[in-house]
N, C-alpha and C positions, 0 to 999 in steps of 0.2 A: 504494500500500500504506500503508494505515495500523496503523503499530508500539504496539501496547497494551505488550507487555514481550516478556522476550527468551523468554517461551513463547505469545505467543497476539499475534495479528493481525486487522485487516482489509483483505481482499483484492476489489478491488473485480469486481462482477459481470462474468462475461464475455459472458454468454449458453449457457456450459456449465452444465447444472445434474442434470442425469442420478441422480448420483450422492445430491440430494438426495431422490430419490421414495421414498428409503426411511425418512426422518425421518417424510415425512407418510402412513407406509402404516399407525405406530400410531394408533389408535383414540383413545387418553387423549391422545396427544399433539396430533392434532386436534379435542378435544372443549375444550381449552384455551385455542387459537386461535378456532374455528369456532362452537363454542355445538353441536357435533354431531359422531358416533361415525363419522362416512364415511370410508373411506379417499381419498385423493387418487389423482386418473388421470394419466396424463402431460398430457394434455391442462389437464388443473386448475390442476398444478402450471405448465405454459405460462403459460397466461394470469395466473395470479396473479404469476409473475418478472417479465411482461412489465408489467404492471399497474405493480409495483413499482419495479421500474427507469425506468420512464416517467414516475410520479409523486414521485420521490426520490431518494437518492443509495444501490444495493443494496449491498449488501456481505454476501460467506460469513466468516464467523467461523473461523479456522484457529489450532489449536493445535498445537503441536509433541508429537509423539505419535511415539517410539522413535527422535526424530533428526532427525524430521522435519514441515513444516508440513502440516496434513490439516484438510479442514473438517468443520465440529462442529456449525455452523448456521448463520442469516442473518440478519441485523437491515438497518433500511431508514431513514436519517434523514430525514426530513419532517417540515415546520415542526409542521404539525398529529397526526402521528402519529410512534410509534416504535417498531413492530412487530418483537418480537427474540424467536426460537425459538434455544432449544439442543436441537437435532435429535439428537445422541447421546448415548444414557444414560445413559455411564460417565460424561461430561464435565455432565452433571445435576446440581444443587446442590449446585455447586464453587464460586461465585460468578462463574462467569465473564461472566454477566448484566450480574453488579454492573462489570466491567472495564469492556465491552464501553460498557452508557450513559452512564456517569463518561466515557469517552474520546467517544464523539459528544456529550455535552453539552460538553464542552470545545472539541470543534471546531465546534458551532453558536453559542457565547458567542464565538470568534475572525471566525466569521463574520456575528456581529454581530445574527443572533434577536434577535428582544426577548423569544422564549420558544419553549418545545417543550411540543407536547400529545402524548398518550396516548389514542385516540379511545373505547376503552370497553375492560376490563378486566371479563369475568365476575364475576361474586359470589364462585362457588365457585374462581376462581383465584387464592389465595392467596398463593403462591409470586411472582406479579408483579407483585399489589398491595404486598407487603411489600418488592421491591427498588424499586419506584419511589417508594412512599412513605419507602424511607429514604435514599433522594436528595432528599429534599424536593420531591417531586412532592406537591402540592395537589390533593386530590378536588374538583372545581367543578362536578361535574354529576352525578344517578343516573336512569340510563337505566330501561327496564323486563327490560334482562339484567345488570346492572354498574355501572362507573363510570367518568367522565372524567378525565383529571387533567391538571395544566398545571404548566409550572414557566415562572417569573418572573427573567431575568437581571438 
């Protein structure tokens, strides 16, 4: 478990995920991610956990919510990418984003990265070009959907 503050956590992958096919059934929310309006099938959402946890370190995103810890979405540290969804609405431009890559950049500069990328970030995805950018994430590349970005320890 890794402790952000005394409301919000990372709790690392179990192989349970059930509970998230309902973040990826909105539309906007996968048009974010994906570059497209699909909703996700359990099967999608398999492969993509597994995907993830096989190439990185998974983790659900859990805030404390009436007492207690509940997950809110998932982020994934890998050297070359940092893929973090807040899967619940309410918990939506709270900054919890911002917690969430402050605390895995912190624990990739202890584990000694010489840097973390961001593998492309949509155009019209605003909202995660402006938290990564104000982490000092650096655009280093413009794809033909987005951008890349990197940060430098």
């Amino acid at each position: 478990m890794l402790t952000i503050s005394d409301t919000l956590r990372l709790r690392p992958y179990d192989g349970k995920h059930d509970f998230a096919l309902a973040w990826y059934q909105d539309p906007e929310l996968v048009y974010l991610v994906d570059g497209i309006k699909e909703p996700y099938t359990k099967e999608k959402l398999d492969r993509m956990y597994h995907y993830l946890n096989t190439h990185g370190e998974l983790y659900f995103i859990e805030m404390k919510i009436d007492g207690q810890f509940q997950p809110v979405g998932d982020v994934t540290l890998m050297k070359e990418d940092l893929p973090i969804v807040i899967g619940v609405k309410d918990c939506q431009h709270q900054g919890l984003g911002r917690q969430v890559v402050r605390a895995l950049m912190e624990k990739a500069r202890t584990a000694h990265f010489d840097h973390l990328g961001v593998d492309c970030i949509y155009f019209y995805n605003l909202p995660s070009q402006k938290l990564f950018e104000g982490l000092g994430f650096k655009r280093i590349q413009t794809t033909s959907k987005g951008y890349c970005y990197r940060y430098d320890f």
